[in-house]
C-alpha positions in Angstrom: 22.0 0.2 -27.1 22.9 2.4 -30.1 21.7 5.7 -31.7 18.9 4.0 -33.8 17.6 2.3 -30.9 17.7 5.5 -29.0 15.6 7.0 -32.0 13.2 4.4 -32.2 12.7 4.8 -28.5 12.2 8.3 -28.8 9.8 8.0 -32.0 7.5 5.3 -30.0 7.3 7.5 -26.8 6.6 10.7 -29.3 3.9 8.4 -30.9 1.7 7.8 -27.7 1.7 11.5 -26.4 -1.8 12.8 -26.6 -3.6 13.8 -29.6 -3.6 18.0 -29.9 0.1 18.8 -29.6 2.0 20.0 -32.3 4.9 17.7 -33.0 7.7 19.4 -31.2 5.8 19.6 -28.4 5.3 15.6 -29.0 8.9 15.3 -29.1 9.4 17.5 -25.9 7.2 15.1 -23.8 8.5 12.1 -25.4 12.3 13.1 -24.4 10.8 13.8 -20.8 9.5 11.1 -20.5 12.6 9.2 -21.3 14.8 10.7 -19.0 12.4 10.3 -16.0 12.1 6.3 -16.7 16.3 6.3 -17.3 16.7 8.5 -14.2 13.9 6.2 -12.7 16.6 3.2 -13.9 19.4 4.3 -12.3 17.6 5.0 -9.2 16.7 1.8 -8.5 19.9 -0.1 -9.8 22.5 2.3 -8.4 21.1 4.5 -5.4 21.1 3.4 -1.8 17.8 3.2 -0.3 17.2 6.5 1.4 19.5 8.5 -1.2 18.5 11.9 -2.7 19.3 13.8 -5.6 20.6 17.1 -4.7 19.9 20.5 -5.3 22.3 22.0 -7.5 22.4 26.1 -7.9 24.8 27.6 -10.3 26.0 31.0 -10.0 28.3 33.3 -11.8 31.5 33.4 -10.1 32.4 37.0 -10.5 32.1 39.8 -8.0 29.0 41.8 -7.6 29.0 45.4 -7.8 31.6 48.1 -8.5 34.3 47.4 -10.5 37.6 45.8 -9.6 39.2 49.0 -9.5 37.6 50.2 -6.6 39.1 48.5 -2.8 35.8 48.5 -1.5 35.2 45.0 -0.4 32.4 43.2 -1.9 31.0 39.6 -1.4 31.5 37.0 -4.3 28.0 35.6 -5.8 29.0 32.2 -3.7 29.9 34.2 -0.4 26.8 36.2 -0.8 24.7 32.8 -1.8 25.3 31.0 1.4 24.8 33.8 4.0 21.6 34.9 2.3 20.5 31.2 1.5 21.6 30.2 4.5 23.0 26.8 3.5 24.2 24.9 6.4 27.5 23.0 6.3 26.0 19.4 6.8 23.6 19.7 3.7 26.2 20.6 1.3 27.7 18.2 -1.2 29.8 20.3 -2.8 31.0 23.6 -4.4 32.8 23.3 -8.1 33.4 25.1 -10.9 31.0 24.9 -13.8 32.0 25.0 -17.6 32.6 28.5 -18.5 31.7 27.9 -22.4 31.7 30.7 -24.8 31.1 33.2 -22.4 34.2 32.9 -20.6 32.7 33.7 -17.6 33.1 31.2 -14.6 30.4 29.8 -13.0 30.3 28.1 -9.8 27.7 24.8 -8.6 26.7 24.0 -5.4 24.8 21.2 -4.8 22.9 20.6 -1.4 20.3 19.0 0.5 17.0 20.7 -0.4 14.9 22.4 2.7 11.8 24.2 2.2 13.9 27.1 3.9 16.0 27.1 1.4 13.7 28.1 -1.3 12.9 31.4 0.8 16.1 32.3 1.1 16.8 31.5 -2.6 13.9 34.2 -3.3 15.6 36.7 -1.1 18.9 36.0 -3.2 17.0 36.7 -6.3 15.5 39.7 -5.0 19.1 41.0 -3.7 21.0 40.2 -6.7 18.4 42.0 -8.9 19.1 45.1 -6.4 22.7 45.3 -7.2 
């Protein structure tokens, strides 16, 4: 399947959104729409029964608070993510690094197992790395 079709696909989907919505809007359901039914797709071709899309968490991978300059010890954003988070060993997929585009600043991806634990402790994360 080729661009065009991938356009016409796109310009049928935008077609049938509801009346009311300005035409970007249109075009932002349509594309959503599109990528759940191809994620849908694969799903069902490719995934084992039982299989689960992880969780996957970027983070910055430089050190949080003073500067490097100063020996004082202090945890990187992935140390500091997985005590606070709490992420346990047998849920995680992976740790890589994350394309540091223009910034130039390295970012690291975790992806895990999702547990409704987890989302509390990525809350007191948030809340810690907005202290520092």
């Amino acid at each position: 399947m080729g661009f065009l079709d991938d356009m016409r696909k796109l310009k049928q989907a935008a077609e049938e959104q509801p009346e009311g919505l300005s035409s970007k809007e249109r075009i932002e359901r349509a594309k959503q729409q599109l990528a759940g039914d191809a994620r849908h797709g694969f799903e069902s071709d490719w995934m084992a029964p039982g299989a689960e899309w992880p969780y996957v968490e970027y983070l910055s991978g430089k050190r949080l608070g003073k500067a490097d300059a100063d020996l004082e010890w202090r945890p990187s954003v992935v140390e500091a993510y997985l005590t606070i988070v709490g992420l346990r060993p047998d849920d995680t997929f992976g740790i890589w690094t994350a394309d540091a585009g223009e910034t130039g600043v390295h970012e690291m991806a975790i992806g895990y197992r999702d547990r409704p634990e987890y989302a509390r402790g990525r809350e007191r994360f948030a809340a810690w790395r907005d202290a520092q």
